[in-house]
mmCIF file of the N, C-alpha and C atoms, coordinates in Angstrom:
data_MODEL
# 
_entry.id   MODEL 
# 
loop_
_atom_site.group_PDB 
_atom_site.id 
_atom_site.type_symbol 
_atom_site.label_atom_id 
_atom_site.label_alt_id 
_atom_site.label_comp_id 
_atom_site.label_asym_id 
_atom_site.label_entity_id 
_atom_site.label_seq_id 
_atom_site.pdbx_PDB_ins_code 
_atom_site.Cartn_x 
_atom_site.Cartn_y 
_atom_site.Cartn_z 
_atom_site.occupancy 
_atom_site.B_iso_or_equiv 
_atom_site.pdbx_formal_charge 
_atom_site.auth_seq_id 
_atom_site.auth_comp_id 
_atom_site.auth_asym_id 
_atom_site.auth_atom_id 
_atom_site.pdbx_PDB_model_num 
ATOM 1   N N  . UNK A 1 1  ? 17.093 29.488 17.571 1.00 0.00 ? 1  UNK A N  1 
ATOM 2   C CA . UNK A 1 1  ? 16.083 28.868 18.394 1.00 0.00 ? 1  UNK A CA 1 
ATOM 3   C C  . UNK A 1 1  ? 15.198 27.999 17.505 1.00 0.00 ? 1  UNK A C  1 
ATOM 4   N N  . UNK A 1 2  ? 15.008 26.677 17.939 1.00 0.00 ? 2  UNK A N  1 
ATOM 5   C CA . UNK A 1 2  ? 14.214 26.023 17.372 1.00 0.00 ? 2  UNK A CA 1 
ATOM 6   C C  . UNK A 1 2  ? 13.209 25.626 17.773 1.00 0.00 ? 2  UNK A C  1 
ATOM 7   N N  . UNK A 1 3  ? 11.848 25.601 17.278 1.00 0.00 ? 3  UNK A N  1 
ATOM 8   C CA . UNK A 1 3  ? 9.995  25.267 17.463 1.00 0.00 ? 3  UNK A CA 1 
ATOM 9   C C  . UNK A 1 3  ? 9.965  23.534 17.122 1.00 0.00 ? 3  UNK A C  1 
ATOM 10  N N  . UNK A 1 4  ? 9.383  23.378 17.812 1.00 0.00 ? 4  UNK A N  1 
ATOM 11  C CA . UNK A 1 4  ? 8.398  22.164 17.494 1.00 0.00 ? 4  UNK A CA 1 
ATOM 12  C C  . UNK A 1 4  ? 7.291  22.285 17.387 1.00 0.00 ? 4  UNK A C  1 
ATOM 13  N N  . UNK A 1 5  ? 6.886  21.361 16.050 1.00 0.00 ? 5  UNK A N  1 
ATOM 14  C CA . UNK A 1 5  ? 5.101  21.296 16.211 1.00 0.00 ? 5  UNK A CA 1 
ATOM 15  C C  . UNK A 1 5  ? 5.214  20.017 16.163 1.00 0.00 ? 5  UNK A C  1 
ATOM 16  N N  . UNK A 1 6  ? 3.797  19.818 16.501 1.00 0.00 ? 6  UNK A N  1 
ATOM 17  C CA . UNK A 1 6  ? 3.649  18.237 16.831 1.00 0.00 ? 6  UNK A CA 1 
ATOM 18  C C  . UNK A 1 6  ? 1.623  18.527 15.536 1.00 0.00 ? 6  UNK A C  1 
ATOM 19  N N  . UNK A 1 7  ? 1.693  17.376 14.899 1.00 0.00 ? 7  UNK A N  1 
ATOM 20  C CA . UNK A 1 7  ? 0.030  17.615 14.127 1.00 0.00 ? 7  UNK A CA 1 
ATOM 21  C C  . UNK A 1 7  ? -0.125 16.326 14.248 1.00 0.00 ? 7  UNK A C  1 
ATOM 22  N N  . UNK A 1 8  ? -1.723 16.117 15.118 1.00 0.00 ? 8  UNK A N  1 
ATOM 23  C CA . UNK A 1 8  ? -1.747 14.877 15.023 1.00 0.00 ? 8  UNK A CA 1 
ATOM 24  C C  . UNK A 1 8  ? -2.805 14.394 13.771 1.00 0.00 ? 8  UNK A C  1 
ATOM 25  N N  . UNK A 1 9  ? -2.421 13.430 13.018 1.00 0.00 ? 9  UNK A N  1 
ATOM 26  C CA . UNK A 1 9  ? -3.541 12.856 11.673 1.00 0.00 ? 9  UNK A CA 1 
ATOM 27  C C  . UNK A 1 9  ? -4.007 11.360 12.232 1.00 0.00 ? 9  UNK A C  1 
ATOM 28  N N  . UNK A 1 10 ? -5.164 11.106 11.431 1.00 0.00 ? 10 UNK A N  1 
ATOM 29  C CA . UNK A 1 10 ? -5.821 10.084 11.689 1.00 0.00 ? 10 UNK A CA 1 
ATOM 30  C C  . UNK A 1 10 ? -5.267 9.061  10.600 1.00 0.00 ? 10 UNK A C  1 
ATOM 31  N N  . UNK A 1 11 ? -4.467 9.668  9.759  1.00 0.00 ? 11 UNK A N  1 
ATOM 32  C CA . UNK A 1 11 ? -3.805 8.085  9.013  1.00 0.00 ? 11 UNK A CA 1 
ATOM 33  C C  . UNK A 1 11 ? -2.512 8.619  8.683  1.00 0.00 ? 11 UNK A C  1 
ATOM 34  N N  . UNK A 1 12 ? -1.766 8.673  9.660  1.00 0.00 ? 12 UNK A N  1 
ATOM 35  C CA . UNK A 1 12 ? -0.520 9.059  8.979  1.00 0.00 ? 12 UNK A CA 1 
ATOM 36  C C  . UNK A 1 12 ? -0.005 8.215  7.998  1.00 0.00 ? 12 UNK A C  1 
ATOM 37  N N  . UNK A 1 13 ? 0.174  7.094  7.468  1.00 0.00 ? 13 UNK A N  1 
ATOM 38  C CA . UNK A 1 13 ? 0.726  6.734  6.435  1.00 0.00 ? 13 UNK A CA 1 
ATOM 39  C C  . UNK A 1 13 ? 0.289  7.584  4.999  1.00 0.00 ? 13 UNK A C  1 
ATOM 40  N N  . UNK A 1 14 ? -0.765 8.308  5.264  1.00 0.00 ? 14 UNK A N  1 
ATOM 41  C CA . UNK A 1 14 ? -0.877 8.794  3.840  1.00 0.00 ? 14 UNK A CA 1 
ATOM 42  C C  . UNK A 1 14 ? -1.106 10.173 4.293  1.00 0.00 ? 14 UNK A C  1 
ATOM 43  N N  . UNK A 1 15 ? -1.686 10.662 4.848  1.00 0.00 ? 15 UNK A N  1 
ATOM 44  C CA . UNK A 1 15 ? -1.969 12.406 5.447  1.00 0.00 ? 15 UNK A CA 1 
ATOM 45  C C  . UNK A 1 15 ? -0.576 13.126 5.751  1.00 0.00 ? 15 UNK A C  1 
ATOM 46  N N  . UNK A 1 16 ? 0.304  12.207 7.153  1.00 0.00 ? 16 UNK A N  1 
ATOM 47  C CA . UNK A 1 16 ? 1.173  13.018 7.673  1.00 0.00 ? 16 UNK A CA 1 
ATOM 48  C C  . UNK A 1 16 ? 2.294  12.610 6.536  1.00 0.00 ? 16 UNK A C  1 
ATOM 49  N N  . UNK A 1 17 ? 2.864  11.507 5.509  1.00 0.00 ? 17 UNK A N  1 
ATOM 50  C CA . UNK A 1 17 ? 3.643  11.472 4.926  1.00 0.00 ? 17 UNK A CA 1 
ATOM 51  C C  . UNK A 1 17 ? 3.648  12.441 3.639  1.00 0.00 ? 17 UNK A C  1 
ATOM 52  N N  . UNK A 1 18 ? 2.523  13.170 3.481  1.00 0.00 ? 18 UNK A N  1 
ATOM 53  C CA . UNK A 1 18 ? 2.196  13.805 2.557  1.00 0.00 ? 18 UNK A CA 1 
ATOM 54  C C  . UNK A 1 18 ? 2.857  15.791 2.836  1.00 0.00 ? 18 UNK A C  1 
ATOM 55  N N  . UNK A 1 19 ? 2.416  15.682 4.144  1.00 0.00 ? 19 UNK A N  1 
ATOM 56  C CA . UNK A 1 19 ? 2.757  16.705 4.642  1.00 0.00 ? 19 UNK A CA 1 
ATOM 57  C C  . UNK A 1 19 ? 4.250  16.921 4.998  1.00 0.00 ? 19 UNK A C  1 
ATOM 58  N N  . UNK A 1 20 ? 4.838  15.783 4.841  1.00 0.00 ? 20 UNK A N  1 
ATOM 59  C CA . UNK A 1 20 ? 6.286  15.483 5.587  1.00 0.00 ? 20 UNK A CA 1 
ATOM 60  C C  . UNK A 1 20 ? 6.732  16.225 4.187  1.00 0.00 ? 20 UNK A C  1 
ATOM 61  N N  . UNK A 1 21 ? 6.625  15.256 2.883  1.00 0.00 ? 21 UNK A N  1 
ATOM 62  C CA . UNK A 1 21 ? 6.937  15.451 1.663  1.00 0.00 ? 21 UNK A CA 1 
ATOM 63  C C  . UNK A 1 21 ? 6.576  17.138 1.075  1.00 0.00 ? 21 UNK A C  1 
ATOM 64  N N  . UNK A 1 22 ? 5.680  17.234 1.695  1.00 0.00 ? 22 UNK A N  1 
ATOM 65  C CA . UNK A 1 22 ? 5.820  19.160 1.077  1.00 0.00 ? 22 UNK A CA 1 
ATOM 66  C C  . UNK A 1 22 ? 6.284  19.994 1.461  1.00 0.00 ? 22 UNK A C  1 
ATOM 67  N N  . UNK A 1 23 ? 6.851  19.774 2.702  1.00 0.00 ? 23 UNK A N  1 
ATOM 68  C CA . UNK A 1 23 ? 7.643  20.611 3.345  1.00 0.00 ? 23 UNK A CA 1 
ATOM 69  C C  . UNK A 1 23 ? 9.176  20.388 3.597  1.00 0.00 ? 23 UNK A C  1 
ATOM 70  N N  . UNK A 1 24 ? 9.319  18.905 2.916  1.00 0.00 ? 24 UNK A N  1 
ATOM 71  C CA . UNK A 1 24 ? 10.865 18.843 2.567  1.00 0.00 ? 24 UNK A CA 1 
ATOM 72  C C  . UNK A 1 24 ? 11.056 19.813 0.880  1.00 0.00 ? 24 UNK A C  1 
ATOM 73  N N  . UNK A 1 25 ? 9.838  19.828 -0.195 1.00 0.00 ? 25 UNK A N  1 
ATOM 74  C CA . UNK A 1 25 ? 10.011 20.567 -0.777 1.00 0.00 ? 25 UNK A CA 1 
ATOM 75  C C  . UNK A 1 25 ? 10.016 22.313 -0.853 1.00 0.00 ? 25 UNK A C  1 
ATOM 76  N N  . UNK A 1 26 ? 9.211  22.564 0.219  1.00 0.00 ? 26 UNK A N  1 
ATOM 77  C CA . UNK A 1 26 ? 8.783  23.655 0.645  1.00 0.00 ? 26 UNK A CA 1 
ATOM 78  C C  . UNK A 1 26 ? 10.516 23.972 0.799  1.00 0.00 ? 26 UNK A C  1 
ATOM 79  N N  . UNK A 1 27 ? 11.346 23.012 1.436  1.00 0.00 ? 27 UNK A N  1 
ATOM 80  C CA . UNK A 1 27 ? 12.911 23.686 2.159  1.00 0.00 ? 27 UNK A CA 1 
ATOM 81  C C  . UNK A 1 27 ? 13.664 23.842 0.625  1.00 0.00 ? 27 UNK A C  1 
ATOM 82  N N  . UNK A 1 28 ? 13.463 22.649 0.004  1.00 0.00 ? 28 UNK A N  1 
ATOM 83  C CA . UNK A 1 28 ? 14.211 22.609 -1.246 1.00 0.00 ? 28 UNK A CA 1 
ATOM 84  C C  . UNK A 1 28 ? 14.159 24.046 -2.304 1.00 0.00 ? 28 UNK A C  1 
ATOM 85  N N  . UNK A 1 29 ? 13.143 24.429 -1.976 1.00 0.00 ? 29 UNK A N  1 
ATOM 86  C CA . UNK A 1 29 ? 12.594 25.978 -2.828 1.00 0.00 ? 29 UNK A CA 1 
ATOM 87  C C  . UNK A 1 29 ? 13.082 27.157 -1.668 1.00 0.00 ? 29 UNK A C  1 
ATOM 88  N N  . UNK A 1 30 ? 13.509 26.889 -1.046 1.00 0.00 ? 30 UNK A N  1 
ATOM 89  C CA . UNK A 1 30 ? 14.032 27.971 0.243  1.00 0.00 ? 30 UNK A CA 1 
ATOM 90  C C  . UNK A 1 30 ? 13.001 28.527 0.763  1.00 0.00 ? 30 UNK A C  1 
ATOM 91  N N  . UNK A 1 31 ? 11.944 28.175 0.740  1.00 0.00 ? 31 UNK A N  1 
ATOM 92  C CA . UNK A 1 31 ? 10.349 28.589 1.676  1.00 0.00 ? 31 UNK A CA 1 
ATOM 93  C C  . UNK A 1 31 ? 10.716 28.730 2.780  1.00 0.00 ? 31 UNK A C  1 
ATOM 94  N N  . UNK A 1 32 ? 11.128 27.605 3.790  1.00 0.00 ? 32 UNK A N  1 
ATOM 95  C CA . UNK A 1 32 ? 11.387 27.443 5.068  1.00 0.00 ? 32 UNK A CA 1 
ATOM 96  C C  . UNK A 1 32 ? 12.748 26.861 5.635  1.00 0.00 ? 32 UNK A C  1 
ATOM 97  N N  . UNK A 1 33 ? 12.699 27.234 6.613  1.00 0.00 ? 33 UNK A N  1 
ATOM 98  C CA . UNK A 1 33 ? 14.479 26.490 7.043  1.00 0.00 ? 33 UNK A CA 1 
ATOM 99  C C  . UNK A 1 33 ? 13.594 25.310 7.918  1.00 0.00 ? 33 UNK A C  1 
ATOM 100 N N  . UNK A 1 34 ? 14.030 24.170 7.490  1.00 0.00 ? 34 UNK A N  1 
ATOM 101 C CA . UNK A 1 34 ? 13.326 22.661 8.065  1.00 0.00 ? 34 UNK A CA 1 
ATOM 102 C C  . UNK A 1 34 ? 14.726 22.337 8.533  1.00 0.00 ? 34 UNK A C  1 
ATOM 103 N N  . UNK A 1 35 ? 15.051 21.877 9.933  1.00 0.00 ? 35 UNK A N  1 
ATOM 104 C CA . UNK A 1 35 ? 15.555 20.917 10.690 1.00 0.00 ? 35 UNK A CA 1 
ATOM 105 C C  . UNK A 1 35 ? 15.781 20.089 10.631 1.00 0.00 ? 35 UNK A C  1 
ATOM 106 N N  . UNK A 1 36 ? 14.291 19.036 10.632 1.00 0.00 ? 36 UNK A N  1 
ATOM 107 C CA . UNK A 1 36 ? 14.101 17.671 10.558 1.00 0.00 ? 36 UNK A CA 1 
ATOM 108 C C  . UNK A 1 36 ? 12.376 17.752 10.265 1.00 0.00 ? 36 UNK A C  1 
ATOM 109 N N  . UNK A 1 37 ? 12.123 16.485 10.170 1.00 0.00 ? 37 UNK A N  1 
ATOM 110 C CA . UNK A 1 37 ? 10.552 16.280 9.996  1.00 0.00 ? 37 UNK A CA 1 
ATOM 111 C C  . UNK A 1 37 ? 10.480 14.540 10.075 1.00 0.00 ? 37 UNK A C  1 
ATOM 112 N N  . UNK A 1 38 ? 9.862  14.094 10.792 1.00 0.00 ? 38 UNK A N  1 
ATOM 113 C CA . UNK A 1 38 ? 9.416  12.933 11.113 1.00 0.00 ? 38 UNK A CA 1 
ATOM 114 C C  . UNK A 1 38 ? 7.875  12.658 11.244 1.00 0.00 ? 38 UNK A C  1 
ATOM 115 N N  . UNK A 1 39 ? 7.801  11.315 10.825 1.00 0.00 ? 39 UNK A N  1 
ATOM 116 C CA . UNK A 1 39 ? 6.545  10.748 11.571 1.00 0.00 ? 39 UNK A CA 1 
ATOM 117 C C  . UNK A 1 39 ? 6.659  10.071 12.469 1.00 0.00 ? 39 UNK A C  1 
ATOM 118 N N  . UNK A 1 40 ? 5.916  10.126 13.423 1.00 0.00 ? 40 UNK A N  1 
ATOM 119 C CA . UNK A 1 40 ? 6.206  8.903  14.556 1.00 0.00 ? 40 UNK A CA 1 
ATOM 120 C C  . UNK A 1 40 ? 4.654  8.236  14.161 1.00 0.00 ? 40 UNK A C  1 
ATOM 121 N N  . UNK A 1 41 ? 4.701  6.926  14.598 1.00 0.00 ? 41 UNK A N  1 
ATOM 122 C CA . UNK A 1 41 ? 3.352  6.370  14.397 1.00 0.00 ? 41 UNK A CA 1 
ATOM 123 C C  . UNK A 1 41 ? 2.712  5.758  15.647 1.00 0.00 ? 41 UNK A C  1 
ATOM 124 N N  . UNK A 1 42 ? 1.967  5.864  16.495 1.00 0.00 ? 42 UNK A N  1 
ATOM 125 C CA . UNK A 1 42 ? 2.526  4.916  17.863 1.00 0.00 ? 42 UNK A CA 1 
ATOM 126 C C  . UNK A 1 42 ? 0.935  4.167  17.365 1.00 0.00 ? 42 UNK A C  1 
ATOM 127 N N  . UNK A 1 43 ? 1.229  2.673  17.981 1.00 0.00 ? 43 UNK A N  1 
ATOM 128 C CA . UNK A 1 43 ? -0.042 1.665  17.633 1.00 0.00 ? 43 UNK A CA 1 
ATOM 129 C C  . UNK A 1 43 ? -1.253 1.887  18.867 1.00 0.00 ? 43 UNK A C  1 
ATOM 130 N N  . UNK A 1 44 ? -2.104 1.709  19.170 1.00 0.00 ? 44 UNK A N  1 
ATOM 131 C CA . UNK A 1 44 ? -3.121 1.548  20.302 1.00 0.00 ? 44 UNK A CA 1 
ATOM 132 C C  . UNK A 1 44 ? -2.884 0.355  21.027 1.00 0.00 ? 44 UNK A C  1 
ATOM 133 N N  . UNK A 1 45 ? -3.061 -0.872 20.242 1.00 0.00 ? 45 UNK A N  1 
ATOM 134 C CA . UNK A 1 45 ? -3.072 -1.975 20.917 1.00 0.00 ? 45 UNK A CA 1 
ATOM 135 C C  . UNK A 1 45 ? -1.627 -2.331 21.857 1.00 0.00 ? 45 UNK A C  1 
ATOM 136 N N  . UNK A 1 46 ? -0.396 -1.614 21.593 1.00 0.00 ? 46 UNK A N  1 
ATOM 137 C CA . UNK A 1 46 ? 0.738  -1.659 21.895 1.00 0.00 ? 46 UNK A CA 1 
ATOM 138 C C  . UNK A 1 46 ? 0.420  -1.249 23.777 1.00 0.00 ? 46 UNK A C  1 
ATOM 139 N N  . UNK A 1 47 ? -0.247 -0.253 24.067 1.00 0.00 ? 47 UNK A N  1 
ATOM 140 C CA . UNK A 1 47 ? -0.573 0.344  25.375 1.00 0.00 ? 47 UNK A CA 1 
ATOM 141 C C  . UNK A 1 47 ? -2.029 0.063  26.319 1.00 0.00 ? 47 UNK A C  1 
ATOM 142 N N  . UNK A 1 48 ? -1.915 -1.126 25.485 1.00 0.00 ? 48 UNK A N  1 
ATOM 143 C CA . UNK A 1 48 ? -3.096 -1.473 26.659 1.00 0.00 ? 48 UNK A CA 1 
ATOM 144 C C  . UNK A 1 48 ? -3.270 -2.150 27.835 1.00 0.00 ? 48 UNK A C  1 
# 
C-alpha cells in the first residue's frame, strides 16, 4: 500500500528541492522505501 503526502513550500525551487534531495538520500541509506518524489510547481498568474 502506498501514502501520499503532499507539503506545500513557499519557494519550492530551493525548500521543496532540498527536501526532495534528502529523502532520495534518506532511500539510498535504506531509511525509507521512496517510490517517487516530485515537485510540482503550479504558477498563480497561469489561473486567473
Amino acid at each position: 500500500m502506498s501514502t501520499l503526502v503532499v507539503i506545500d513550500y513557499d519557494d519550492p525551487y530551493n525548500e521543496a528541492q532540498e527536501v526532495r534531495l534528502t529523502l532520495k538520500k534518506m532511500q539510498m541509506d535504506y531509511l525509507i522505501d521512496l517510490e517517487d518524489a516530485v515537485v510540482a510547481v503550479k504558477k498563480a498568474e497561469s489561473f486567473s
